[in-house]
C-alpha positions, 0 to 999 in steps of 0.5 A, spaced: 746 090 764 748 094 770 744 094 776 739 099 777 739 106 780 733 110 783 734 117 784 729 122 787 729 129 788 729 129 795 735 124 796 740 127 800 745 121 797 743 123 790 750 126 789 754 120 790 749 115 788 749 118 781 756 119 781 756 111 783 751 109 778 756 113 772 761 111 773 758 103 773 755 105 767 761 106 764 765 101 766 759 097 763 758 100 757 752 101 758 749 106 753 742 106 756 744 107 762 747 113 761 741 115 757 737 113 763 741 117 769 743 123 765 738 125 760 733 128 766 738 132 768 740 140 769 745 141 765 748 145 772 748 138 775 752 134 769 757 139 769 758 138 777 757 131 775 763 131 770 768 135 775 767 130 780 769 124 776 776 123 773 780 125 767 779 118 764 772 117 766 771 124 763 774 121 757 770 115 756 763 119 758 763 124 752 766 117 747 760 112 750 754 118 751 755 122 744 751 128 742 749 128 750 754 134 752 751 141 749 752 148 749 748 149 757 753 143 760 759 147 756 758 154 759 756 150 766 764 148 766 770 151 770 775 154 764 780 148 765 775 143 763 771 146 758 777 147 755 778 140 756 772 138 753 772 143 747 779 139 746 776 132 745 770 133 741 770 133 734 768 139 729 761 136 728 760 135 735 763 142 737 758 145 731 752 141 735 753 144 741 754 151 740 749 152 734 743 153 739 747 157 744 745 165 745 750 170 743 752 172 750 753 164 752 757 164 746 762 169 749 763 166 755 765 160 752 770 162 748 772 168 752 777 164 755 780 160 751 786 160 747 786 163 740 786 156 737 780 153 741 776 160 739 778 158 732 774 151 733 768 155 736 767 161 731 768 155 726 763 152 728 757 158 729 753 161 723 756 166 719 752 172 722 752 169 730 759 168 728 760 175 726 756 178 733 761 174 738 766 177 734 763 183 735 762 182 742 769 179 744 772 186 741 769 190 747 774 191 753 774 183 757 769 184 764 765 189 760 758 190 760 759 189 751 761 183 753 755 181 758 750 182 754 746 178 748 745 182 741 739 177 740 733 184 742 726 184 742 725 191 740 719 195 737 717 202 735 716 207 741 709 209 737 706 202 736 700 200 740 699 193 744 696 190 738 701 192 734 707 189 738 703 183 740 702 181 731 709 182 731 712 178 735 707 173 734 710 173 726 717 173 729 721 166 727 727 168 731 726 171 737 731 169 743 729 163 747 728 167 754 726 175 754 722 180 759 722 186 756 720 190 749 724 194 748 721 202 745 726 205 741 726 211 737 727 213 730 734 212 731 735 207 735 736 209 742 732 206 747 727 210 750 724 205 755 720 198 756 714 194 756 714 188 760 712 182 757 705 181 763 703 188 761 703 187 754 699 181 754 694 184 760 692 190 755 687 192 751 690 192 744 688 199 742 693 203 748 700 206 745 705 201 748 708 209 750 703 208 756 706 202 759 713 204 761 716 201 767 719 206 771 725 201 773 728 203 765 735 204 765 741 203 760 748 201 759 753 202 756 758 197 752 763 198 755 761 199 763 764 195 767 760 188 768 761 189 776 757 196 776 752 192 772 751 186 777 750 191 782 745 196 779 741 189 777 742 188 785 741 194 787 734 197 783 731 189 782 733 189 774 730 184 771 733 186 763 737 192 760 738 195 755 745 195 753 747 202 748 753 204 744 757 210 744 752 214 740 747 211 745 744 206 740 741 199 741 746 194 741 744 189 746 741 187 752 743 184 759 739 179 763 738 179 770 741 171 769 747 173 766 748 180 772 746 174 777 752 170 775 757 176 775 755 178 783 756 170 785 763 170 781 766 176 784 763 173 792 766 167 790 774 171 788 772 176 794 773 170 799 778 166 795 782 172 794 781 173 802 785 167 803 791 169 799 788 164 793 787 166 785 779 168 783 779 163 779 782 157 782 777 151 781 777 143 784 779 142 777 785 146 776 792 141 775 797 141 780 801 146 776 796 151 774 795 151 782 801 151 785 803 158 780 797 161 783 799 160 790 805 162 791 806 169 790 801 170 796 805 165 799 811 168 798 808 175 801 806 172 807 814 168 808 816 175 808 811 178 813 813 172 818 820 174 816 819 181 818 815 180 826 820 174 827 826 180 826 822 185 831 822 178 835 829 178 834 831 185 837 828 182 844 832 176 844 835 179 850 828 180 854 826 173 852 832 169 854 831 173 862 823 172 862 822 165 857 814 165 860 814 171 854 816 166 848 810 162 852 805 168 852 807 172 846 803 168 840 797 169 844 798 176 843 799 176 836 794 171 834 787 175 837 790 181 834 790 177 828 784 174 828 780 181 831 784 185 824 780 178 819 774 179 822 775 187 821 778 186 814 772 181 812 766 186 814 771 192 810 772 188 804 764 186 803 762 193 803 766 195 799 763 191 794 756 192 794 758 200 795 755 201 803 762 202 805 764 209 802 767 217 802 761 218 807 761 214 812 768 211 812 771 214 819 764 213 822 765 206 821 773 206 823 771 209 830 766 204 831 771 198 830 777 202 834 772 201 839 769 194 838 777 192 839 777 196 845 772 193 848 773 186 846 781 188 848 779 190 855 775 184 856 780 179 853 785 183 857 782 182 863 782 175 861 789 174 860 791 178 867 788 173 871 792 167 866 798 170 866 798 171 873 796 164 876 801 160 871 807 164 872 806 166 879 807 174 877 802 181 877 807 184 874 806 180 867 799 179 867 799 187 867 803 186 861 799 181 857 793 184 859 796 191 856 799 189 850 792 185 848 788 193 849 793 195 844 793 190 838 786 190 839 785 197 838 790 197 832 787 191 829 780 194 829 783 200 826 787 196 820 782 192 818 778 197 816 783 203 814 788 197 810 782 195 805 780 202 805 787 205 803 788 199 798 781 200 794 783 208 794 790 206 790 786 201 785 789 195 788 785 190 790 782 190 798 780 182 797 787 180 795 792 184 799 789 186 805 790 178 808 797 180 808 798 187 810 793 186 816 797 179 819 803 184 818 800 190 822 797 186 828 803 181 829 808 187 829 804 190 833 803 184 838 810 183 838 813 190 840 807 191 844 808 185 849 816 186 849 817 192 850 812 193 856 816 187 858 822 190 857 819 196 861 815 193 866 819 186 868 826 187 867 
């Protein structure tokens, strides 16, 4: 029996311990253990558990802890563990850990995984859940159709209160979750919707027509999913109905699921920023890793490339000045570092939409001068540095010169690149990096051995 583990909520060890205590338990073969540790737990923190241990403890969990990996913990995984997962279970088991899931749970599972372990997964479903996820895997990928679950509450729009209340009390097979009863009309368009405290708060009598909530509004399937998350975000969604091309009913979006894509597409943002894949994970395999890295990594080889070759054209001045290869990086790295807080501010509001048509050149203007600024103040700075190391005004005039005009330019490329970028449908979040790097070192470089040039030779 292993030794004992307790495990409070409020421990900041929990974590480790846990993982500790796993991982005992399996080398153990103690079942009960397992049972003890894990059961209690959020399917998020199982799922985060199993990334943090190895592929083969991974491998001997799910043969000691049989039938303990459900559907909730699978669509907690990153896509190459799922996968993984789906791979080492059997078809019964698969068939148990699907079976309870909601239709727009199911799709996101099999979304991404290759057609033979889609097969295994609709194998697995009921021959009408099997038919609504194929249904929904037939709308475009990353669109509202596929977003939304079919499973709806819906009523006539003439029903009254006690009309709806009887029904759904009678009803063996509504979703798991709900906020809303949808209103349809004869057609089965929506026409508004109720929430659930209203209906339960009021006289039986009312028609539901007088209890409309105010925030109603549709979707239709194939919306793209990042303007449904926003408009969740923005008008404080709680659920909404999701319509066809004939503006009929087919499903609805819940404020979870909306919440799970605006997270997702801050997470590739950030990731893209830094020049890496939306979809890399601590999970992924050493090849998988290294083929989403290097094309980026090979853009910025050829940027460095280009400011190596304007370095290049002052191999000259550098030779008769060689304090100019000490200062140099200074200038290019402050322009660089000015031009990543210009374009991380850029790239952020463009995607929750304050950065628009409208006000683009008001804010351009205002980080121009925010470089400006900050470009006289480190100029100054830089004067006095360059003049007390090396003993000459005259450089400290160039540094300080070279450092107003990066500034400014990185200002203004920061913010007009992503801009641009968005403008011409290429993603600001993943190729700004390396077009703003290549605009401030450029500059950086001309700047300062030009004027050297100009001014000390």
């Amino acid at each position: 029996m292993s030794e004992a583990i307790e495990i409070t909520e409020d421990d900041e060890g929990l974590p480790k311990m846990l993982a500790s205590g796993v991982k005992a338990a399996l080398a153990a073969s103690d079942k009960a253990e397992l049972d003890r540790l894990l059961n209690p737990l959020h399917p998020a923190d199982i799922a985060d558990l199993m990334e943090q241990i190895d592929d083969r403890q991974r491998a001997e969990l799910l043969y000691q802890w049989k039938g303990g990996v459900d559907g909730d913990i699978l669509s907690e995984l990153g896509d190459d563990l799922r996968e993984e997962i789906i791979d080492a279970l059997g078809p019964t088991e698969l068939a148990d850990v699907v079976r309870d899931l909601e239709s727009d749970d199911v799709v996101d599972l099999v979304e991404d995984l290759d057609e033979d372990q889609q097969e295994q997964v609709l194998d697995a479903l009921d021959a009408g859940d099997r038919v609504a996820v194929e249904k929904a895997l037939a709308y475009p990928e990353k669109s509202a159709g596929r977003l939304m679950q079919m499973e709806v509450v819906r009523a006539p729009a003439h029903w009254t209160v006690g009309e709806a209340i009887d029904y759904l009390r009678a009803s063996d097979d509504l979703p798991e979750q709900f906020y809303h009863v949808i209103l349809v009309d004869p057609r089965m368009k929506p026409v508004g919707y109720v929430t659930l405290g209203r209906l339960l708060g009021t006289p039986r009598p009312i028609h539901l027509t007088e209890l409309l909530e105010d925030s109603f509004r549709t979707f239709r399937v194939d919306q793209d999913e990042g303007d449904v998350a926003y408009a969740f975000n923005q008008y404080h969604l709680i659920s909404a109905p999701v319509v066809d091309e004939d503006d009929r009913l087919v499903g609805v979006i819940t404020i979870d699921d909306a919440m799970i894509v605006l997270d997702e597409e801050h997470e590739e943002d950030i990731l893209r920023l830094a020049g890496v894949d939306g979809e890399s994970s601590l999970t992924d395999k050493v090849i998988a890793t290294t083929k989403r890295r290097f094309p980026w990594l090979a853009v910025n080889l050829v940027t460095a490339i280009l400011a190596s070759l304007i370095i290049s054209l002052f191999e000259e001045t550098i030779a008769g000045l060689v304090a100019l290869a000490v200062l140099m990086p200074i200038v290019a790295s402050m322009g660089g570092n000015a031009g990543t807080q210009s374009l991380t501010v850029a790239v952020r509001s463009i995607a929750t939409k304050d950065l628009t048509g409208a006000n683009v050149w008001r804010v351009i203007r205002r980080e121009v001068l925010v470089g400006l600024i900050n470009g006289l103040a480190f100029a100054v700075i830089m004067g006095l540095v360059g003049y007390v190391w090396f003993g000459q005004p005259m450089l400290g005039v160039v540094i300080a010169l070279a450092m107003v005009i990066n500034m400014v330019v990185a200002g203004l490329a920061g913010t007009g690149i992503p801009v641009i970028l968005e403008k011409i449908g290429i993603d600001p979040a993943l190729a700004s990096g390396a077009f703003v790097t290549t605009v401030t070192d450029v500059v950086g470089f001309f700047a300062f051995l030009g004027l050297a040039a100009v001014m000390l030779l």
